[in-house]
N, CA, C and O of each residue as an XYZ file, in Angstrom:
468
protein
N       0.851     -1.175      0.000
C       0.000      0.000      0.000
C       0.895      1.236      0.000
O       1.934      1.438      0.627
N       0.211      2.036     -0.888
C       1.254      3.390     -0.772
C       0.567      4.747     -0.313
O      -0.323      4.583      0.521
N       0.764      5.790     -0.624
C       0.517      6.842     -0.393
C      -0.720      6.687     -0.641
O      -1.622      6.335      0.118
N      -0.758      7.106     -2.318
C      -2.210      6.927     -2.894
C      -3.597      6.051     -2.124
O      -4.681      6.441     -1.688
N      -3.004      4.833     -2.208
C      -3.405      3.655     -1.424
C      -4.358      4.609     -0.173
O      -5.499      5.053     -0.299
N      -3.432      4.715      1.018
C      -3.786      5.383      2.185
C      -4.405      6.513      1.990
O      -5.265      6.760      2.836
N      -4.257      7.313      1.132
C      -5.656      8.438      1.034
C      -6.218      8.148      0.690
O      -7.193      8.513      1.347
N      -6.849      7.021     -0.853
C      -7.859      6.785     -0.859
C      -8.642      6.286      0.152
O      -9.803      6.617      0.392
N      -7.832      5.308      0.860
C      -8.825      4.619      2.112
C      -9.434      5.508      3.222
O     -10.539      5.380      3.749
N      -8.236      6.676      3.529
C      -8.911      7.372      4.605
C     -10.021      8.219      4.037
O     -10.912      8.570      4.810
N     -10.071      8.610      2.689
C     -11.094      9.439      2.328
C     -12.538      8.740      2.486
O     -13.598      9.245      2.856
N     -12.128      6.886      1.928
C     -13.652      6.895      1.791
C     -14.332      6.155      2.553
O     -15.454      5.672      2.398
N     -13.217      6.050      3.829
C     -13.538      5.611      5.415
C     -14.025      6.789      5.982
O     -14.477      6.627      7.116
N     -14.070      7.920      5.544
C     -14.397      8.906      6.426
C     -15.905      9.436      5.666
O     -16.480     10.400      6.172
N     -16.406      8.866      4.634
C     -17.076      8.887      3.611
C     -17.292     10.811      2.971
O     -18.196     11.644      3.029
N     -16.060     10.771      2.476
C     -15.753     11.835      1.978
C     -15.638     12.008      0.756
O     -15.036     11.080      0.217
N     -16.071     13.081     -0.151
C     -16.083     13.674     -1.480
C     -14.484     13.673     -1.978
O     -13.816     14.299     -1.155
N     -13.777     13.223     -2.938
C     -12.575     14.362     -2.903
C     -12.301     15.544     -3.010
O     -11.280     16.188     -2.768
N     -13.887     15.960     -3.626
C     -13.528     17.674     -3.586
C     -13.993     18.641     -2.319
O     -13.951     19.865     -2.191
N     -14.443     17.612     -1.455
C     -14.693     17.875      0.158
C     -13.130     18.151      0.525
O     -12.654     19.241      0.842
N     -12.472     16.960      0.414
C     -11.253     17.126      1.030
C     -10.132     18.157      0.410
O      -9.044     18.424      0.918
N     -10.667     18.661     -0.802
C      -9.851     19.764     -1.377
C     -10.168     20.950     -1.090
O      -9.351     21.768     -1.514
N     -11.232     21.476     -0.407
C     -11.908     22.935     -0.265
C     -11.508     22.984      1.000
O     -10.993     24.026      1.405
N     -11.702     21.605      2.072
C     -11.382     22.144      3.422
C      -9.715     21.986      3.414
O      -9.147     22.719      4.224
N      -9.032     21.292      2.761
C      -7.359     21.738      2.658
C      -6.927     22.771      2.134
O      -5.727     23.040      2.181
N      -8.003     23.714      1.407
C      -7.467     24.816      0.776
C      -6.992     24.153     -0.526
O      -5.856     24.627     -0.543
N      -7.048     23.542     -1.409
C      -6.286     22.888     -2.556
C      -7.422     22.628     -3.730
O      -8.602     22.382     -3.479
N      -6.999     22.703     -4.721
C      -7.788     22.367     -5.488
C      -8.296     20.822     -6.102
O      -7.521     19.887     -5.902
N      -9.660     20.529     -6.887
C     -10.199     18.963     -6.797
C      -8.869     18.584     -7.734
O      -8.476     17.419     -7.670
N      -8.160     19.520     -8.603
C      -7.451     18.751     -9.333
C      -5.872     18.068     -8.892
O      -5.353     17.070     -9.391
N      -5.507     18.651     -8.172
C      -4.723     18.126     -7.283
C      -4.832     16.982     -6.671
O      -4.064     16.046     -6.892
N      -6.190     16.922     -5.501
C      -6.368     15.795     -5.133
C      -6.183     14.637     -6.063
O      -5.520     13.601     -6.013
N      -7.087     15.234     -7.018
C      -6.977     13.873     -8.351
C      -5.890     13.562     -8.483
O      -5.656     12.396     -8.166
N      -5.014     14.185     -8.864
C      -3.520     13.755     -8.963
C      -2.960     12.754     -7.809
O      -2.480     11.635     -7.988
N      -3.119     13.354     -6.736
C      -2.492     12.399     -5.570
C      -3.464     10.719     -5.557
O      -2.976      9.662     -5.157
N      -4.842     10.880     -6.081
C      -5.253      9.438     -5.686
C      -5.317      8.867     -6.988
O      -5.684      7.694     -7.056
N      -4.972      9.593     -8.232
C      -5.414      9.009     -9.582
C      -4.253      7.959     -9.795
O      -3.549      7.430     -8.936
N      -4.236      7.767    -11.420
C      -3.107      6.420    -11.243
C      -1.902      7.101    -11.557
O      -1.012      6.343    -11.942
N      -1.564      8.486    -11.500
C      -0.291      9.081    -11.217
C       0.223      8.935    -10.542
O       1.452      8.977    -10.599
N      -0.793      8.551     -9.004
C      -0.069      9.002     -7.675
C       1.139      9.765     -7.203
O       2.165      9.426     -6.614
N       0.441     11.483     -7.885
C       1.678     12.489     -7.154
C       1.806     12.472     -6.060
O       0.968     11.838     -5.419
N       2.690     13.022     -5.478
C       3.267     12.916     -4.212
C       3.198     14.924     -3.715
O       3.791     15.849     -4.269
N       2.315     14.963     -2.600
C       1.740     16.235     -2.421
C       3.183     17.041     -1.513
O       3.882     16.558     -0.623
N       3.251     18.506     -2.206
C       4.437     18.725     -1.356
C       4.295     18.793      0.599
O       3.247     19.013      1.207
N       5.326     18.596      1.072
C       4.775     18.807      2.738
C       3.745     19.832      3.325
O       2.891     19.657      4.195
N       3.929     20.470      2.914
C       2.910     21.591      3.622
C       1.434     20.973      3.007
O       0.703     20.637      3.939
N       1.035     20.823      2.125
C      -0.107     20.069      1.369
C      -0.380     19.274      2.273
O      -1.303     19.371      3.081
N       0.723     18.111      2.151
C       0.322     16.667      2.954
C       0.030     16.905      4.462
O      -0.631     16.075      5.084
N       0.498     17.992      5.040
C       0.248     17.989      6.537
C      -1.451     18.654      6.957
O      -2.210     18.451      7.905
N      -1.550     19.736      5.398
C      -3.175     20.414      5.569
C      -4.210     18.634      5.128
O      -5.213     18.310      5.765
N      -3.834     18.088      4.383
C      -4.837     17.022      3.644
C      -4.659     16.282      5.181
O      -5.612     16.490      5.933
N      -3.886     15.698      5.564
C      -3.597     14.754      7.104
C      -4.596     15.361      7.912
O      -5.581     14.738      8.310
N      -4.333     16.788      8.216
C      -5.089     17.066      9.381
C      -7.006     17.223      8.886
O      -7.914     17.129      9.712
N      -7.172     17.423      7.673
C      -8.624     17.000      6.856
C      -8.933     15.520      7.297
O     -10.056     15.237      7.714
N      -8.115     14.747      7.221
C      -8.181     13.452      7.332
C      -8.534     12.860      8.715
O      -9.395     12.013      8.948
N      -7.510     13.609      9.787
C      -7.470     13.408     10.823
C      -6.378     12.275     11.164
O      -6.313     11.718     12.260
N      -5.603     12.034     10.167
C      -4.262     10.856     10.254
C      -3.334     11.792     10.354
O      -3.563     12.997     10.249
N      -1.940     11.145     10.618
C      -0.533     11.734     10.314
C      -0.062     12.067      9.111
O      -0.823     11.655      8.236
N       0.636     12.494      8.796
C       1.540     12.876      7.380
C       2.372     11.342      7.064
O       2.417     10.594      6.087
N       3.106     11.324      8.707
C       4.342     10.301      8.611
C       3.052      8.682      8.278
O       3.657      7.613      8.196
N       1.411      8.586      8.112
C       0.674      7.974      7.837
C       0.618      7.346      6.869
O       0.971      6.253      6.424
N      -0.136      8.636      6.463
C      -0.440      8.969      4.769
C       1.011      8.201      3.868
O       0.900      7.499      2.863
N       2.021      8.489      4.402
C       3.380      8.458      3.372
C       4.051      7.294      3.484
O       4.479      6.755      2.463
N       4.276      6.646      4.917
C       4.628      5.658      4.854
C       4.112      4.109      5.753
O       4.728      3.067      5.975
N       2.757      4.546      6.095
C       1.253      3.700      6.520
C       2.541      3.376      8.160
O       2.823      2.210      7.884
N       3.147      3.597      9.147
C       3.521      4.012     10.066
C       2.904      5.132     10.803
O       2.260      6.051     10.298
N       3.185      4.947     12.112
C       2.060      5.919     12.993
C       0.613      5.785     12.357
O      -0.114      6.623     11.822
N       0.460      4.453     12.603
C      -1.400      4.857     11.437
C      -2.384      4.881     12.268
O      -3.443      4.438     11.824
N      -2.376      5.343     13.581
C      -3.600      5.366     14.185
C      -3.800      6.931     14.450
O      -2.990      7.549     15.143
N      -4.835      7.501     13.909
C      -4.911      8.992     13.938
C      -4.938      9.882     14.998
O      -4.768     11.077     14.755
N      -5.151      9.447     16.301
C      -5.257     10.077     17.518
C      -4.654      9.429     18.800
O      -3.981      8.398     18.800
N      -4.929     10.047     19.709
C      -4.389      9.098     21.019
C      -4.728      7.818     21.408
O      -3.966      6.922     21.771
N      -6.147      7.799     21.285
C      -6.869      6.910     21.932
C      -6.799      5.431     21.215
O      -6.880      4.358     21.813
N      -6.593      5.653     19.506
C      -6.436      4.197     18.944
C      -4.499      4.485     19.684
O      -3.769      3.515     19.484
N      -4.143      5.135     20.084
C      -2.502      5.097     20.001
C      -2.641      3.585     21.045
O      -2.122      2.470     21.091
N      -3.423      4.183     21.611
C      -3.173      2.903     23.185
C      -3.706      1.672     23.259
O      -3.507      0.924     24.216
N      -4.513      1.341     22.125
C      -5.017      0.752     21.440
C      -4.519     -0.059     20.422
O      -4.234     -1.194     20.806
N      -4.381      0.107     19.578
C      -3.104     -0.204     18.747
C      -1.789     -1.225     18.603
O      -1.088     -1.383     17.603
N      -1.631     -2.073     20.318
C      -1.122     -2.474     20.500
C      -0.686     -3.835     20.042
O       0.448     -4.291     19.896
N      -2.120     -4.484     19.812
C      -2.478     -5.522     19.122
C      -2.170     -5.993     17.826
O      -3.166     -6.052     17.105
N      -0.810     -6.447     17.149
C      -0.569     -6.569     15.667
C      -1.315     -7.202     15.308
O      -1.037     -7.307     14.113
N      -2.579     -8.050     15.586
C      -3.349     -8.857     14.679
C      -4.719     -7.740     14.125
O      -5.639     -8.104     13.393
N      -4.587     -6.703     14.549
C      -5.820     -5.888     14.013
C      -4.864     -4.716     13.053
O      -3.634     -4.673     13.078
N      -5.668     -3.893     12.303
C      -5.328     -2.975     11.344
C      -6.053     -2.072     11.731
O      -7.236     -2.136     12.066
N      -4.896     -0.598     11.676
C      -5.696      0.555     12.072
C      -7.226      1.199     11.417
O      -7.895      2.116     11.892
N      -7.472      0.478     10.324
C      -8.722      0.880      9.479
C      -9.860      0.083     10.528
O     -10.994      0.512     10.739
N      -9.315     -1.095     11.089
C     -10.205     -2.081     11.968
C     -10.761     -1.253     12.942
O     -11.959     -0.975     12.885
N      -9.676     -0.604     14.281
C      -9.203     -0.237     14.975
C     -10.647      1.333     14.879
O     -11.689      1.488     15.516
N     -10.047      2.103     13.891
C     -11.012      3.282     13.712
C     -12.320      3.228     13.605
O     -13.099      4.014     14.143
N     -12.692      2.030     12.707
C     -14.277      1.766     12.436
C     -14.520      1.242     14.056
O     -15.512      1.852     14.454
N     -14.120      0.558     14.886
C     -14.448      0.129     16.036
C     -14.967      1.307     16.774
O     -16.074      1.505     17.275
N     -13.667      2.203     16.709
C     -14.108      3.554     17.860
C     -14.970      4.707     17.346
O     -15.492      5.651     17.939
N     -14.957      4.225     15.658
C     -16.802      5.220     15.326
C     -17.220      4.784     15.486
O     -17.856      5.437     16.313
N     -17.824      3.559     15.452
C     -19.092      2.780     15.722
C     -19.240      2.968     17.220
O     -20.106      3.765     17.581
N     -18.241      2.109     18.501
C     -18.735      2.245     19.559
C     -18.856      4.207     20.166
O     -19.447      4.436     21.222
N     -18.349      5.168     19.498
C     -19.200      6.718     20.068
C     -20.305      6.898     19.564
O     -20.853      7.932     19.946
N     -21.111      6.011     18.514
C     -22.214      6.549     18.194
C     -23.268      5.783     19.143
O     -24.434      6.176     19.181
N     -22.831      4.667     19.920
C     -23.889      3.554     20.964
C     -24.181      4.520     22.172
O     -23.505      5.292     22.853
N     -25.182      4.218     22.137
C     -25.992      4.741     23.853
C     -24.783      4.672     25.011
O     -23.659      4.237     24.763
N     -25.098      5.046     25.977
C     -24.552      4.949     27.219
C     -24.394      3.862     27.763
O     -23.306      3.456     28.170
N     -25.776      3.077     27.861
C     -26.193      1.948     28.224
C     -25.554      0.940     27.271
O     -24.828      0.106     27.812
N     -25.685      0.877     26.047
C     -24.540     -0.067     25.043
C     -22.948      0.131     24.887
O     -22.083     -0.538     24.321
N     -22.927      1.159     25.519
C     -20.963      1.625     25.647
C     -20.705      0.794     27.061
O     -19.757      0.008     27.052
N     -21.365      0.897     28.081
C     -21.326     -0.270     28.909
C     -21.146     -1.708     28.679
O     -20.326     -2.446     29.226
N     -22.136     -2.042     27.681
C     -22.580     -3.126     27.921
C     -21.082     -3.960     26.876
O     -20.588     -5.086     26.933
N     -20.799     -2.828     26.071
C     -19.356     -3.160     25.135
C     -18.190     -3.588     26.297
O     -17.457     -4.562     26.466
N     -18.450     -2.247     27.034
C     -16.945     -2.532     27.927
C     -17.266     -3.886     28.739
O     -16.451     -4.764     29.022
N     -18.210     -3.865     28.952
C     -17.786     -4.831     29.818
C     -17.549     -6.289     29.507
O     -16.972     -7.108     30.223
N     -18.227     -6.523     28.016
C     -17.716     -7.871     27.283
C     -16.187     -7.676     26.928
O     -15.336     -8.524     27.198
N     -15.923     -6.479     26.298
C     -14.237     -6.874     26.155
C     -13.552     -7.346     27.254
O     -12.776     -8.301     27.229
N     -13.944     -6.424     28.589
C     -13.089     -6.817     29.611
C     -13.490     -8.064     30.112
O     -12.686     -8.470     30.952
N     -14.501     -8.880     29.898
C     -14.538    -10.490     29.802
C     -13.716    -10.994     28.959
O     -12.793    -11.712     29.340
N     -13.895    -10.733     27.826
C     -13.156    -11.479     26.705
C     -11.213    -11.139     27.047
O     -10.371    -11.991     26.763
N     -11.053    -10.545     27.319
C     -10.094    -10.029     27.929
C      -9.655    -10.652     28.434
O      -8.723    -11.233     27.880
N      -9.986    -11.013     29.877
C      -9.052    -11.872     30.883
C      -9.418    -12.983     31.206
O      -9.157    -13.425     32.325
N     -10.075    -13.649     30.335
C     -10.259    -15.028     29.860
C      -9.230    -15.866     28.724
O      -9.327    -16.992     28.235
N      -8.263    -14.828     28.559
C      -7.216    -14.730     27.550
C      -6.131    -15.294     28.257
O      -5.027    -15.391     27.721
């Protein structure tokens, strides 16, 4: 997986337009195109760090799929080499959109499944 690779995925994990992700980076749709088309340009740094933070991933991500968990919380998380950070993210959107009462009822099966390990 490369660059290209990794933006396409984060774009359409985040279910994003590409020309969404070009207006809020300040950049134009044709650019983007470039970076996910079958050119796969390579966006200069300052670019890649505005598109990352659109994204909500790293730069050092995007470029070389290292550091791939976008925030703290998969950081600590993360630990686990048998899962993939795309796994990892869909987990922690899905479980903030559950009730109170089902964010419970999550934790407390992992932490079964957990130390039954």
């Amino acid at each position: 997986m490369d660059f290209r690779d990794r933006l396409r995925e984060q774009i359409d994990f985040l279910g994003l337009l590409d020309k969404e992700v070009a207006a809020r980076a300040g950049i134009s749709k044709r650019a983007i195109d470039s970076y996910v088309g079958s050119r796969g340009c390579m966006p200069s740094a300052d670019i890649a760090v505005r598109i990352a933070q659109v994204l909500g991933v790293s730069v050092e991500y995007l470029i070389t799929g290292k550091n791939d968990v976008p925030n703290e919380i998969l950081s600590a998380v993360n630990k686990n080499e048998n899962s993939t950070p795309m796994e990892e993210q869909k987990l922690l959107k899905t479980f903030t959109e559950l009730s109170q009462k089902d964010k419970k009822t999550v934790i407390a099966l992992a932490e079964y499944l957990n130390s039954s390990q």
